[in-house]
Biopython code that builds the backbone (N, CA, C, O; Angstrom):
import numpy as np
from Bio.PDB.StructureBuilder import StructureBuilder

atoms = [
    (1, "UNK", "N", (-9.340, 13.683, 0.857)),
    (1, "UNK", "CA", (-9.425, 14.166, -0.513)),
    (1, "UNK", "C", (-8.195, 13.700, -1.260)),
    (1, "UNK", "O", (-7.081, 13.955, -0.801)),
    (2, "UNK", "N", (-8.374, 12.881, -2.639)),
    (2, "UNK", "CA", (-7.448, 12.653, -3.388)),
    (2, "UNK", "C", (-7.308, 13.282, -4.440)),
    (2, "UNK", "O", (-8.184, 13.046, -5.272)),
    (3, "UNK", "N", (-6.353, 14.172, -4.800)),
    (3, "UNK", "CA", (-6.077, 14.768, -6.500)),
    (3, "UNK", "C", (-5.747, 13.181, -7.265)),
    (3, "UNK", "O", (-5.217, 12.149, -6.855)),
    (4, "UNK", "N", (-6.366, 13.605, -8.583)),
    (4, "UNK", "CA", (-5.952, 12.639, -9.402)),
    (4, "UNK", "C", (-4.382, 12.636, -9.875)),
    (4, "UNK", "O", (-3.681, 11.703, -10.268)),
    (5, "UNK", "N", (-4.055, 14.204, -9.667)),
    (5, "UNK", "CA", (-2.377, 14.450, -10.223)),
    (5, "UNK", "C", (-1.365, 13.566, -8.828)),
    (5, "UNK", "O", (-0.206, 13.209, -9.037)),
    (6, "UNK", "N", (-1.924, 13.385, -7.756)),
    (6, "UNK", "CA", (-1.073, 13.024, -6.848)),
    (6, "UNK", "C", (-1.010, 11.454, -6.963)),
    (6, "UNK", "O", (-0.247, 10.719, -6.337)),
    (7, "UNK", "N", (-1.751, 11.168, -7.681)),
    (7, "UNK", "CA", (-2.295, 9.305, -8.145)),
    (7, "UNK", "C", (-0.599, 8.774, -8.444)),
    (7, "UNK", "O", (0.205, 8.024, -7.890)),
    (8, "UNK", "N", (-0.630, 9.657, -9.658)),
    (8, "UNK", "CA", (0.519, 8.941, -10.719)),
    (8, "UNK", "C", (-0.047, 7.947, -11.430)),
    (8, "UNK", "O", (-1.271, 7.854, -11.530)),
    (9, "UNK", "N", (0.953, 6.943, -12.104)),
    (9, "UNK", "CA", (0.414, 6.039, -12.967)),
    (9, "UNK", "C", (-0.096, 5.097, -12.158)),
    (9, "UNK", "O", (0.357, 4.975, -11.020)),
    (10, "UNK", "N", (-1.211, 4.215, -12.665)),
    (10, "UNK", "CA", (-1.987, 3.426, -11.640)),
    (10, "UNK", "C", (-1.303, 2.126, -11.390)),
    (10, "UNK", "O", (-1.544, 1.502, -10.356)),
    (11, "UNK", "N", (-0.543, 1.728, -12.196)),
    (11, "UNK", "CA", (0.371, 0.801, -12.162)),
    (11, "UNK", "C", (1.708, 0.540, -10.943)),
    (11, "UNK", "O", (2.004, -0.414, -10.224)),
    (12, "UNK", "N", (2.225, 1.757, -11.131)),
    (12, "UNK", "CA", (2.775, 2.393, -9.636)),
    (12, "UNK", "C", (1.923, 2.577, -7.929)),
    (12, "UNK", "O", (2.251, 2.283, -6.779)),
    (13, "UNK", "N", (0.603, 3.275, -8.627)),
    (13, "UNK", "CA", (0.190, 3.166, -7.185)),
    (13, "UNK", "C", (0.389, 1.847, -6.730)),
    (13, "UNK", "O", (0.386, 0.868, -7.476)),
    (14, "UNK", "N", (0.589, 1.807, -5.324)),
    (14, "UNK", "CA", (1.006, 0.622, -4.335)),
    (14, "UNK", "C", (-0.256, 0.005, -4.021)),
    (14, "UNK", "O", (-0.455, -1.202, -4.158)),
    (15, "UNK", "N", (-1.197, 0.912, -3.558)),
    (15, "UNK", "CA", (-2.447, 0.182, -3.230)),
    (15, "UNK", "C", (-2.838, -0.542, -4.428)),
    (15, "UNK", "O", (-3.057, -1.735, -4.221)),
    (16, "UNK", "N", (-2.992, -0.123, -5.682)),
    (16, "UNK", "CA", (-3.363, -0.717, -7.024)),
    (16, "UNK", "C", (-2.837, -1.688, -7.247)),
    (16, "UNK", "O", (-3.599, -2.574, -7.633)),
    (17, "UNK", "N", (-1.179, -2.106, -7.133)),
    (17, "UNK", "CA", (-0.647, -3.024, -6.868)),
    (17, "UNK", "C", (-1.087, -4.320, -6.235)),
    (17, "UNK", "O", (-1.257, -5.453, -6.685)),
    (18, "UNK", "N", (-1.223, -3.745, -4.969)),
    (18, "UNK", "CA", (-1.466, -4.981, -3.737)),
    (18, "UNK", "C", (-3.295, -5.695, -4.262)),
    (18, "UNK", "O", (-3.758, -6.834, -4.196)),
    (19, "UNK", "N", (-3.857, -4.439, -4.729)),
    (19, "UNK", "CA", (-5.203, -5.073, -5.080)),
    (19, "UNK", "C", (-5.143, -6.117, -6.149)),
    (19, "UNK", "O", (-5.834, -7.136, -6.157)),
    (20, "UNK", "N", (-4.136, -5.733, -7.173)),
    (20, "UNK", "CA", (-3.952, -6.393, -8.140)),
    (20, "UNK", "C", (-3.648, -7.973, -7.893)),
    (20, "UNK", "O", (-4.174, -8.983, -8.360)),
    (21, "UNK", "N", (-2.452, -7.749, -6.854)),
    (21, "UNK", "CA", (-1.702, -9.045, -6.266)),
    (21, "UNK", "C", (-2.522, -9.605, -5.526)),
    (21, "UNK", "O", (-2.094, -10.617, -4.971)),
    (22, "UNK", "N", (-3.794, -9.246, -5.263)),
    (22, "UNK", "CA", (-4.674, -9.971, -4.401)),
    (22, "UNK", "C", (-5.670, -10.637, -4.656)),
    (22, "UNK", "O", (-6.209, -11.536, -4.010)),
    (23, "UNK", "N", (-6.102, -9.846, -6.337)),
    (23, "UNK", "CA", (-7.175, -10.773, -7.335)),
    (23, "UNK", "C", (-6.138, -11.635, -8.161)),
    (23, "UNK", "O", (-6.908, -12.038, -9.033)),
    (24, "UNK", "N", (-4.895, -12.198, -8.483)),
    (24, "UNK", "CA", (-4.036, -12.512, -8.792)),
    (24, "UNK", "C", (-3.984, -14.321, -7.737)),
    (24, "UNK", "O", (-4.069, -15.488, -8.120)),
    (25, "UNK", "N", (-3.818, -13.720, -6.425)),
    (25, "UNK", "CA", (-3.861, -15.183, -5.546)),
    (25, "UNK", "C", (-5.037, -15.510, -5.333)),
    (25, "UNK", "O", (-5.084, -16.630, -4.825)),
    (26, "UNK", "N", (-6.070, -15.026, -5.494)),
    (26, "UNK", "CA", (-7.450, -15.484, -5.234)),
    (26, "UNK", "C", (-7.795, -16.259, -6.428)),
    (26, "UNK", "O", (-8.112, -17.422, -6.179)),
    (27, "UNK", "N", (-7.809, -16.015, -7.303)),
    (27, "UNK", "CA", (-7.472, -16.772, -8.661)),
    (27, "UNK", "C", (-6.556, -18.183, -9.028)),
    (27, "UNK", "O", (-6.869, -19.096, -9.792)),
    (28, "UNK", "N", (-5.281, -18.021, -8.184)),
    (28, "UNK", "CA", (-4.368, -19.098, -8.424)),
    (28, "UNK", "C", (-4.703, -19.687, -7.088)),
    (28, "UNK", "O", (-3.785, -20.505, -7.028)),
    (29, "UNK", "N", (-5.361, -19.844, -5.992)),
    (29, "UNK", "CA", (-6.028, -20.480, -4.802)),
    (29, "UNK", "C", (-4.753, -20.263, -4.253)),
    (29, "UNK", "O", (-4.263, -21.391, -4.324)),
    (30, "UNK", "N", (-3.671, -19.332, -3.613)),
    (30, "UNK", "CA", (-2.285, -19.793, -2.889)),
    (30, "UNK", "C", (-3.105, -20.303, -1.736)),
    (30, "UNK", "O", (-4.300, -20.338, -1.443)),
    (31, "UNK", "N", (-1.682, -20.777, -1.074)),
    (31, "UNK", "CA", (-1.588, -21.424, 0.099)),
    (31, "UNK", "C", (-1.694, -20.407, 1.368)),
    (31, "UNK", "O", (-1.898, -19.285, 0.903)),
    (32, "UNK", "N", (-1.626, -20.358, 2.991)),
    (32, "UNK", "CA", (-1.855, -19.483, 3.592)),
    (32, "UNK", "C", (-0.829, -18.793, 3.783)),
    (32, "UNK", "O", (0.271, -19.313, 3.968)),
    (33, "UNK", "N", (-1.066, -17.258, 3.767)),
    (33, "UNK", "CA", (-0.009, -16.300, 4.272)),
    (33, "UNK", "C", (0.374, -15.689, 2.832)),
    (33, "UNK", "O", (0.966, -14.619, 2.975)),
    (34, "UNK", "N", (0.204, -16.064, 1.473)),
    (34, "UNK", "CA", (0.785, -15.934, 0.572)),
    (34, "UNK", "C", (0.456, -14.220, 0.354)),
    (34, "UNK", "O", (1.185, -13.621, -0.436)),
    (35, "UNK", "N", (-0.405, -13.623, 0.907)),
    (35, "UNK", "CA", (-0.656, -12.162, 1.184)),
    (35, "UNK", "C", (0.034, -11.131, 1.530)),
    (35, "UNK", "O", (0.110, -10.027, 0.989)),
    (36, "UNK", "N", (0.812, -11.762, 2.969)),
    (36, "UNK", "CA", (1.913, -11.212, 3.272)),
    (36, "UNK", "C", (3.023, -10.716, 2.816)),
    (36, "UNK", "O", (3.696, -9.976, 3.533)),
    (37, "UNK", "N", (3.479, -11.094, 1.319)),
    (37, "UNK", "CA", (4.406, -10.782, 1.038)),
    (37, "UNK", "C", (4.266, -9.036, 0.301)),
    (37, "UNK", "O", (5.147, -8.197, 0.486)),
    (38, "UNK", "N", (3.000, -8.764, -0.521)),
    (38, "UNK", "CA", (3.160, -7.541, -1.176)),
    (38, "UNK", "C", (2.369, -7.082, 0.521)),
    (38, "UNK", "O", (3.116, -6.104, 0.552)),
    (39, "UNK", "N", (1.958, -7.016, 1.204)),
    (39, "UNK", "CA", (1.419, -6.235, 2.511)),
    (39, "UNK", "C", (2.957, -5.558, 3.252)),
    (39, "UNK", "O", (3.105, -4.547, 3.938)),
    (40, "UNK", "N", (3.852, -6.471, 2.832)),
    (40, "UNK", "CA", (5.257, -6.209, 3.727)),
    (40, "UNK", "C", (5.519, -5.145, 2.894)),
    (40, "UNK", "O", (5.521, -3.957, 3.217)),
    (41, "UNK", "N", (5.751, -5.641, 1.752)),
    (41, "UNK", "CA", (6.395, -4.389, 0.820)),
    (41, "UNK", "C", (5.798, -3.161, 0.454)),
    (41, "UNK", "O", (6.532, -2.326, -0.075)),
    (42, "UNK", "N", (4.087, -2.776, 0.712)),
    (42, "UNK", "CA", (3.659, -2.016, 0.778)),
    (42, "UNK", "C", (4.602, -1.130, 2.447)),
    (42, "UNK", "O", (4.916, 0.060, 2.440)),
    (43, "UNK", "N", (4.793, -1.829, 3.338)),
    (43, "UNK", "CA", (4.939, -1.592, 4.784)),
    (43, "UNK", "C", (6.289, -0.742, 3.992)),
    (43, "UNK", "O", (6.182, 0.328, 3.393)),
    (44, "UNK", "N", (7.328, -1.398, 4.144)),
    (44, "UNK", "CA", (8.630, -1.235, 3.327)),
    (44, "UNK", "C", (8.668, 0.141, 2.632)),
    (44, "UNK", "O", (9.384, 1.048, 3.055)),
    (45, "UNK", "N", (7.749, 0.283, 1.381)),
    (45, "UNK", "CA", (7.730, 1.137, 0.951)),
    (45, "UNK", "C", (7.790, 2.553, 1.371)),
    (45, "UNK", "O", (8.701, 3.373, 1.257)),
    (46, "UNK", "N", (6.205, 2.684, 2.059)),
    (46, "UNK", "CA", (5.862, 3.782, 3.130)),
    (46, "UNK", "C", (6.652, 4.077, 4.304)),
    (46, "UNK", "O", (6.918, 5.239, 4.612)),
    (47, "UNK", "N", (7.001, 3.176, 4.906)),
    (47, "UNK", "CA", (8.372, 3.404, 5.592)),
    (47, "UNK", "C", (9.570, 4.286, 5.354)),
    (47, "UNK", "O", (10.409, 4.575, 6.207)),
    (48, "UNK", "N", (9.561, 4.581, 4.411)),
    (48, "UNK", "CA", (10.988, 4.926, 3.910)),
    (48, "UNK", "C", (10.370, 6.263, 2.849)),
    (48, "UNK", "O", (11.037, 6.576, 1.862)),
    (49, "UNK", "N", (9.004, 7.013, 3.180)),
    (49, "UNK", "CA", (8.881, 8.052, 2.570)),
    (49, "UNK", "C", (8.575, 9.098, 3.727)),
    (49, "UNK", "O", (8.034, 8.763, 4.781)),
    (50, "UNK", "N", (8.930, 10.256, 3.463)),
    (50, "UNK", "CA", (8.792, 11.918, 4.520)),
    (50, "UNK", "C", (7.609, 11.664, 4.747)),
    (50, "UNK", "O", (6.941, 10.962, 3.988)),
    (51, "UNK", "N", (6.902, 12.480, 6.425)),
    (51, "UNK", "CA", (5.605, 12.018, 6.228)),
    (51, "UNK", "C", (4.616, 11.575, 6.612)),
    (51, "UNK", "O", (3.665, 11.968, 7.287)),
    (52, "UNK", "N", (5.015, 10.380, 5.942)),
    (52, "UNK", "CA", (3.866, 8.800, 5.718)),
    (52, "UNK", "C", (4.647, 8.535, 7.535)),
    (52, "UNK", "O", (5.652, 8.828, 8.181)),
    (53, "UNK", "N", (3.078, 7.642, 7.690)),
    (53, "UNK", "CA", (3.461, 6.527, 8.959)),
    (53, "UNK", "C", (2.398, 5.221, 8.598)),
    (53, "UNK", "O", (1.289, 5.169, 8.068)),
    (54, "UNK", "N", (2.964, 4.604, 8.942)),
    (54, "UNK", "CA", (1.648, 3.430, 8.819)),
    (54, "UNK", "C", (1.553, 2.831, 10.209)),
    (54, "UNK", "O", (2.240, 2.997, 11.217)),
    (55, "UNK", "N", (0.194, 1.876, 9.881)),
    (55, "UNK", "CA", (0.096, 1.807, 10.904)),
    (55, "UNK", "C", (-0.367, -0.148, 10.770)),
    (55, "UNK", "O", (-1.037, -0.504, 9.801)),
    (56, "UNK", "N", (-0.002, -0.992, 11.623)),
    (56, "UNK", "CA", (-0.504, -2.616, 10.858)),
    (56, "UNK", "C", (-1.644, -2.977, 11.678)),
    (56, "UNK", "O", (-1.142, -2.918, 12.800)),
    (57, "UNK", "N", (-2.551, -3.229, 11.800)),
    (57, "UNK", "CA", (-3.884, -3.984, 12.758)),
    (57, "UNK", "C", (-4.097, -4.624, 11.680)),
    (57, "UNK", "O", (-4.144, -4.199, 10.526)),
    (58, "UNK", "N", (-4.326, -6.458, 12.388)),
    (58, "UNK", "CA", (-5.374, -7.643, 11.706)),
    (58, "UNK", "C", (-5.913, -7.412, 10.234)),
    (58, "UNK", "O", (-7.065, -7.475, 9.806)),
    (59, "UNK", "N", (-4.534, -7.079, 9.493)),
    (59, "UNK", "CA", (-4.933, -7.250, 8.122)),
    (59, "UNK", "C", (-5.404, -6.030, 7.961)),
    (59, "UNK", "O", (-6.391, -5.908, 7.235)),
    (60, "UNK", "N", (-4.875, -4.950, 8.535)),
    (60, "UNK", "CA", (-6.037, -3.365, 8.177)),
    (60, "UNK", "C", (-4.530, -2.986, 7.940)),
    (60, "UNK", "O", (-3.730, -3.644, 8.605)),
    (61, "UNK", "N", (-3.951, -1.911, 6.992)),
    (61, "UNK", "CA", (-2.624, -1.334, 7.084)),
    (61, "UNK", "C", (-3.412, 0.380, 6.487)),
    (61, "UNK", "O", (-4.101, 0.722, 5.526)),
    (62, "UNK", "N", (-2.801, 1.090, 7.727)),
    (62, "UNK", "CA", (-3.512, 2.711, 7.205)),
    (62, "UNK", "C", (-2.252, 3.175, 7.635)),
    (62, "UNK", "O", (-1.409, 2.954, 8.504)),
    (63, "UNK", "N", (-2.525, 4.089, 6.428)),
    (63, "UNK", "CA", (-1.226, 4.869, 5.975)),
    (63, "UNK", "C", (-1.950, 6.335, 6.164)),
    (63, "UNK", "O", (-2.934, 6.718, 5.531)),
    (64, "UNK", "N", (-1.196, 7.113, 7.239)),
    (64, "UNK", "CA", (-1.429, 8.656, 7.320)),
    (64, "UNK", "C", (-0.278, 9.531, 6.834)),
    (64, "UNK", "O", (0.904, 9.212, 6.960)),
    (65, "UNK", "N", (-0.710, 10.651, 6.270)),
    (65, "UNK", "CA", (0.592, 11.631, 6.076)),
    (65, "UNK", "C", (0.137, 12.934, 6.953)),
    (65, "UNK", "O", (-1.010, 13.266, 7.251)),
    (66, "UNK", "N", (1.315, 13.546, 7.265)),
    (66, "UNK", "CA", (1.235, 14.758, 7.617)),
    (66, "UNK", "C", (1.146, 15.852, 6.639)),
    (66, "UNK", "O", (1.488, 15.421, 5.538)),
    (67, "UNK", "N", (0.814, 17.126, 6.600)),
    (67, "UNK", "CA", (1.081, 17.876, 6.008)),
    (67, "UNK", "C", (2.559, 18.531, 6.322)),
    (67, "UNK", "O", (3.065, 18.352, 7.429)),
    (68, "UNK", "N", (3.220, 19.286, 5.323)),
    (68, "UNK", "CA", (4.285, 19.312, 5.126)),
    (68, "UNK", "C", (4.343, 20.990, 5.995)),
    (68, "UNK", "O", (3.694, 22.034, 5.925)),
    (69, "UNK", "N", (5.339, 20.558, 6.672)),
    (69, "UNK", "CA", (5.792, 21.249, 7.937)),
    (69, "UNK", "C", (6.065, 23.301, 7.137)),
    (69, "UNK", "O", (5.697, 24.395, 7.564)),
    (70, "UNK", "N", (6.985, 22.808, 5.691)),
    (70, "UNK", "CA", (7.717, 24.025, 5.055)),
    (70, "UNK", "C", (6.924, 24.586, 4.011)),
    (70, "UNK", "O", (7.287, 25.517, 3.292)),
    (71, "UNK", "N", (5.519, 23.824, 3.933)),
    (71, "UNK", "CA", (4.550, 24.537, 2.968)),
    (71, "UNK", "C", (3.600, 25.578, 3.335)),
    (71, "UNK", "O", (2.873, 26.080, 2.479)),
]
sb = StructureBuilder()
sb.init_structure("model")
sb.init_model(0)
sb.init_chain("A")
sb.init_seg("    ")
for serial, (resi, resn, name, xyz) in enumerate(atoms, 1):
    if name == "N":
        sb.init_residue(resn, " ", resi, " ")
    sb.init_atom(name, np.array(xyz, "f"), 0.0, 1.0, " ", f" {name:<3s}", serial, name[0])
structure = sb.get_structure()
């Protein structure tokens, strides 16, 4: 279940991002791997929030959170 209040601006969301950056190289034909770079920084990101874990398989990146331990 997603609240829309937990979204934020869609511009910010990360996934919105990476989708963006992905109709973006499909468009300009890159070269191979050119994917990798916002997939890392999605990684990067989530990494470094309470929480979150991700997880990387063959181009699949799932991001789980826990619920919060003090709520």
């Amino acid at each position: 279940l997603v609240v829309a209040e937990s979204l934020g601006p869609l511009r910010e969301n990360p996934f919105m991002r990476l989708e963006s950056e992905r109709r973006r190289l499909r468009q300009g034909r890159p070269g191979p791997g050119a994917a990798a770079r916002p997939l890392q920084q999605l990684l990067e990101l989530y990494s470094a929030v309470p929480g979150i874990r991700t997880i990387r398989a063959d181009n699949i990146l799932i991001i789980e959170s826990r619920a919060d331990p003090a709520a």
